[in-house]
Biopython code that builds the backbone (N, CA, C, O; Angstrom):
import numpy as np
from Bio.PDB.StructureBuilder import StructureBuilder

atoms = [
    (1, "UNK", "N", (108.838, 110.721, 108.079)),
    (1, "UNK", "CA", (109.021, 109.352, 108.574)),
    (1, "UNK", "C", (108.693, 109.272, 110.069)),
    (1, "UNK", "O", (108.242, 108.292, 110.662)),
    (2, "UNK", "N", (108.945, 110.275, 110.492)),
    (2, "UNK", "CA", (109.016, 110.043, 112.264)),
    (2, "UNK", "C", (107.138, 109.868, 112.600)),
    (2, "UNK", "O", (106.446, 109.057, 113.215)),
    (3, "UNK", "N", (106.825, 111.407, 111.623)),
    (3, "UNK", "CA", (105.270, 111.515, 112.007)),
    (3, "UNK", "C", (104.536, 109.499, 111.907)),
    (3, "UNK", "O", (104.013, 108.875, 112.831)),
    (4, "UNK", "N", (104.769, 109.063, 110.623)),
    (4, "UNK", "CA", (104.762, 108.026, 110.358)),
    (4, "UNK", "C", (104.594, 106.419, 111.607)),
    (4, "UNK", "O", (103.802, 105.515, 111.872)),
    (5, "UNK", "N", (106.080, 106.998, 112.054)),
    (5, "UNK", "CA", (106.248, 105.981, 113.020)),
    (5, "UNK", "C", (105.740, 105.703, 113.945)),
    (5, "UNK", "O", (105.588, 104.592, 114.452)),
    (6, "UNK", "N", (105.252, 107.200, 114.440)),
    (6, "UNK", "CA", (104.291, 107.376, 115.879)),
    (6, "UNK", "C", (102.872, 107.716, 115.578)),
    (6, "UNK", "O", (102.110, 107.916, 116.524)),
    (7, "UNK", "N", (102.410, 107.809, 114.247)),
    (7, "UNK", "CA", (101.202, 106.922, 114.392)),
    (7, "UNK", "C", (100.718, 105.599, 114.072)),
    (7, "UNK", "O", (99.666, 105.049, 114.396)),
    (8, "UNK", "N", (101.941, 105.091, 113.191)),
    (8, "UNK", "CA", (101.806, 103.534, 113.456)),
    (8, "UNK", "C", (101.820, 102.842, 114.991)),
    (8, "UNK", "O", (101.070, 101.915, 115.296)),
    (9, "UNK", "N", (102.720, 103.401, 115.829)),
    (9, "UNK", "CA", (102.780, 103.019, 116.950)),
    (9, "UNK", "C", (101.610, 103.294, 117.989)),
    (9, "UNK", "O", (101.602, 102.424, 118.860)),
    (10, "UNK", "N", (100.655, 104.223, 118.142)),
    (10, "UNK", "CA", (99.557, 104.333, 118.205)),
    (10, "UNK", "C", (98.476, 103.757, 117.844)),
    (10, "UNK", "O", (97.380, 103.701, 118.403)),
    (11, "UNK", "N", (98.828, 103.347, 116.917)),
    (11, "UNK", "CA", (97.876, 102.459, 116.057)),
    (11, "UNK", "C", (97.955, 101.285, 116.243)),
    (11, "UNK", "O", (96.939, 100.721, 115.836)),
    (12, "UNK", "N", (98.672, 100.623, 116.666)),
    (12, "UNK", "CA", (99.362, 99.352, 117.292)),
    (12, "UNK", "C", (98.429, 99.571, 118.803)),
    (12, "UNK", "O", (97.271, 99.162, 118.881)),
    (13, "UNK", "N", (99.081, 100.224, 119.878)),
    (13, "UNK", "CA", (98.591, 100.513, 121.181)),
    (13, "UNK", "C", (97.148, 100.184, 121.425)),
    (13, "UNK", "O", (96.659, 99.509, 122.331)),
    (14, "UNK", "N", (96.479, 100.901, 120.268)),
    (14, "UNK", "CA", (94.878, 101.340, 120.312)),
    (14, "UNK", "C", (94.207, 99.444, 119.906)),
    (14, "UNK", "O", (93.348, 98.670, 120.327)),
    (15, "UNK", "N", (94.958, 99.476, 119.172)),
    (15, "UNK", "CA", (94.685, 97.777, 118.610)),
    (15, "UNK", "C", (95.023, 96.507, 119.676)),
    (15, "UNK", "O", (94.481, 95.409, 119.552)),
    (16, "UNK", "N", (95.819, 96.763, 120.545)),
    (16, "UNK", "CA", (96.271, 95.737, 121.549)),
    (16, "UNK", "C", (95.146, 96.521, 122.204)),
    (16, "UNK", "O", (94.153, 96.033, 121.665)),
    (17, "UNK", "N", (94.810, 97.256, 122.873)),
    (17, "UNK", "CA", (94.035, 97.659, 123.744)),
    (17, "UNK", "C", (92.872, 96.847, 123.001)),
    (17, "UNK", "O", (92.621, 95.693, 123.347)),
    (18, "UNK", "N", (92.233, 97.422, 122.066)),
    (18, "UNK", "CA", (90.846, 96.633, 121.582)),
    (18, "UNK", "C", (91.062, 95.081, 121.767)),
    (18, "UNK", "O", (90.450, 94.251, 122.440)),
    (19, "UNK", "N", (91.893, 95.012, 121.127)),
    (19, "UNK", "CA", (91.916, 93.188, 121.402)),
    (19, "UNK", "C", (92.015, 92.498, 122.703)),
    (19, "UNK", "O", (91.484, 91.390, 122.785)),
    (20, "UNK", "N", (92.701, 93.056, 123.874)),
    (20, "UNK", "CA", (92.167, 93.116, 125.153)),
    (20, "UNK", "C", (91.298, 92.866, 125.669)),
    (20, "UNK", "O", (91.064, 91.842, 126.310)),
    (21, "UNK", "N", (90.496, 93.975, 125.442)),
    (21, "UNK", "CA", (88.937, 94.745, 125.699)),
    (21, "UNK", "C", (88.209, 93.511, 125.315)),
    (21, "UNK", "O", (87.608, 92.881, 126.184)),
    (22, "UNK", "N", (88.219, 93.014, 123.757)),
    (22, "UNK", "CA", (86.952, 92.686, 123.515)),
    (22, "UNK", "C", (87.561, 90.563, 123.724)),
    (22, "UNK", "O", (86.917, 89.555, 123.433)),
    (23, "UNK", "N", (88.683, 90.666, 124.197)),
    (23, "UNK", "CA", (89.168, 88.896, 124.272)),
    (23, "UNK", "C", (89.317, 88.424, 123.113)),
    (23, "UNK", "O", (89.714, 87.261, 123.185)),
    (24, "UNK", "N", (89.222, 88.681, 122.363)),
    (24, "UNK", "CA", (89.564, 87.961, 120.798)),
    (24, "UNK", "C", (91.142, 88.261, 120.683)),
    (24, "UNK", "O", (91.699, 89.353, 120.799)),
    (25, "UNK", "N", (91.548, 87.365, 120.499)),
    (25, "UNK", "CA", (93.200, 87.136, 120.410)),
    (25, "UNK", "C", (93.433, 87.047, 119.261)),
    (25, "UNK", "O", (94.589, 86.871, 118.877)),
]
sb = StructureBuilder()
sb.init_structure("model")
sb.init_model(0)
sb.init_chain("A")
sb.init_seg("    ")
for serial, (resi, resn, name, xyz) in enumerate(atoms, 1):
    if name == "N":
        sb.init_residue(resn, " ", resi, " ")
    sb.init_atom(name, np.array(xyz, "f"), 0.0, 1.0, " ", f" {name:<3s}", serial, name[0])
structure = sb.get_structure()
């Protein structure tokens, strides 16, 4: 579960970052 959590949460991060990056909200 933990492994789980912290790559969902990564996965989240990487995704706000892209959506950032490219302005699409």
């Amino acid at each position: 579960m933990t492994s789980y959590n912290i790559k969902t949460m990564i996965q989240g991060t990487i995704s706000d970052r892209n959506v950032t990056q490219s302005g699409d909200g």
